[in-house]
N, C-alpha and C positions, 0 to 999 in steps of 0.2 A: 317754555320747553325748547323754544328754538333758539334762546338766548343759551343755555345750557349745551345745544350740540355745538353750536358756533365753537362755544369755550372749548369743550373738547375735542375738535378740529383744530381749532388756531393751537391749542398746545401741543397734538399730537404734530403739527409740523414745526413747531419750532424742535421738538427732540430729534425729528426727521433730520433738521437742518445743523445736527449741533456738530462736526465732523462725522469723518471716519475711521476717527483713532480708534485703538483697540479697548476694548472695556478693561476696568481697572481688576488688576488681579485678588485673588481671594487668595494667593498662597502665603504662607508665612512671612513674615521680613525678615530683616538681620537681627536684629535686637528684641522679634518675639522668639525664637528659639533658642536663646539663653539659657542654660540653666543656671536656677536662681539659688541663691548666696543666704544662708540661711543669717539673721543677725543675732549674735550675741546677748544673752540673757543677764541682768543682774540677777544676781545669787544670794546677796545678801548685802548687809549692811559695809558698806562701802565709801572712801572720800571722793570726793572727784579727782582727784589728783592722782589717787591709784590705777586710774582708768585713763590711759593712753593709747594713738594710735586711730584706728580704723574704728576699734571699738567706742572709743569716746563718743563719737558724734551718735551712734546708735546705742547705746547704754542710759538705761531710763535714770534719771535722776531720783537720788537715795536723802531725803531729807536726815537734817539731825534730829536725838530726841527729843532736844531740847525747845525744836520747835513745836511738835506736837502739843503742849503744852499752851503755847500761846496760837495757835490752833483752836484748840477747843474754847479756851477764853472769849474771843471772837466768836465762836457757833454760840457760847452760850448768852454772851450779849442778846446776839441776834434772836435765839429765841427768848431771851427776859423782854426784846420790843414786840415780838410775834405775839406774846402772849398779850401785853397789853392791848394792841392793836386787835384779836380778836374779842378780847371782853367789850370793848368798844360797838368791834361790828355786831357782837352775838346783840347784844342790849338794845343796835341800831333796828336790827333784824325782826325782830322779835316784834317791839312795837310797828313797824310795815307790819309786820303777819299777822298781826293784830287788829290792826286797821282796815286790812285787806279783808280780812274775812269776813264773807258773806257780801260782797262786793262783784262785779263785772270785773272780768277780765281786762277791758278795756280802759276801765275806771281810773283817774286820777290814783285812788288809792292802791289799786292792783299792781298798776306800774311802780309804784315806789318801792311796793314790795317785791316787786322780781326784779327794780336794782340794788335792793339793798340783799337779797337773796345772791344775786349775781355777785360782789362783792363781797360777801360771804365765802362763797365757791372759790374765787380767785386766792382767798389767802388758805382755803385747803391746800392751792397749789404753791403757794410758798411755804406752808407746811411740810408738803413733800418734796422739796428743795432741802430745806435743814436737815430732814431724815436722809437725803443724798449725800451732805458734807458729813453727817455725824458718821455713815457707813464706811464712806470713802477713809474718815479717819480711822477711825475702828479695822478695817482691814489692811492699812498700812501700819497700824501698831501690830495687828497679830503676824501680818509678813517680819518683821522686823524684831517680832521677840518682843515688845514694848513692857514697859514699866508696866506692872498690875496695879499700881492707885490710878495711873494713867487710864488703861483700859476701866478701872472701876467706875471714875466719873464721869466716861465716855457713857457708859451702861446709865448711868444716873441719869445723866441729859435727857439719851434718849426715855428712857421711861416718862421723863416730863413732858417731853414734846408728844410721846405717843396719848400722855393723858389730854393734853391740849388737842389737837389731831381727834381725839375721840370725842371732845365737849362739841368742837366744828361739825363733823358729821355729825353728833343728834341737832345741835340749833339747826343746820339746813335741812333733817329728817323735820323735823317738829314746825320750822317754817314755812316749809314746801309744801306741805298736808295741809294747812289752815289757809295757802294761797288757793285764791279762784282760778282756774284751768280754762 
């Protein structure tokens, strides 16, 4: 306790000791009372080259259609690995919760199963990564007017990934219940 008042003595004088200039002001500065510069919207589909000036540097960039396409290519790679890599963990998963159950929580066997559950969990979260790219694309083709086969097999993907995304939540539903607690 007396170590305690020391401290807040010795500090209370070192503030004492810090001059006696004036305390720093609370009133506005020069460059908080600005009023602010609203920036420029892209409007539509656009080159970069149309877009000169002040605008340029704040005008969001307008992909081609063309990209889109090999856009979606790449998301759909990525979920044809997703999906392999969960048939993998579900099947890893499954026999841990299998082993586990009816075991200590503490158990050799318990632990294997809540990292192989844990592991599980983690690619529900790169699940919902893919459903962020597939969105993200999906709303820059409806900003932009996009191809309907385009937007079609965007809708395709996600359907598949949302059925992938649903097999993860039951194996972790169905794995979690047969782990010991």
């Amino acid at each position: 306790m007396r170590r305690l008042a020391f401290l807040v003595l010795l500090s209370l004088g070192a503030c004492a000791g810090a001059g006696g200039g004036a305390w720093p002001s609370l009133a506005m500065r020069a460059g908080e009372n600005a009023p602010l510069v609203p920036r420029p919207l892209a409007t539509g589909p656009a080159s970069p080259a149309a877009v000169s000036g002040p605008a340029a540097a704040t005008a969001s960039p307008v992909r081609a259609n063309d990209d889109s396409g090999a856009q979606l290519a790449a998301i759909e790679r990525d979920i044809k690995a997703f999906a392999a890599r969960l048939d993998t963990q579900l099947a890893a998963t499954a026999r841990a919760a299998t082993a586990a159950a009816g075991t200590a929580a503490a158990s050799t066997e318990g632990a294997a199963g809540q990292l192989e559950l844990s592991r599980l969990d983690r690619l529900g979260g790169q699940g919902a990564d893919l459903r962020d790219r597939l969105n993200a694309l999906a709303g820059e083709l409806a900003r932009r007017g996009g191809a309907a086969p385009t937007m079609g097999a965007v809708g395709v993907a996600i359907e598949r990934l949302e059925g992938l995304r649903a097999a993860q939540a039951k194996g972790f539903a169905e794995a979690r219940a047969k782990l010991p607690r």
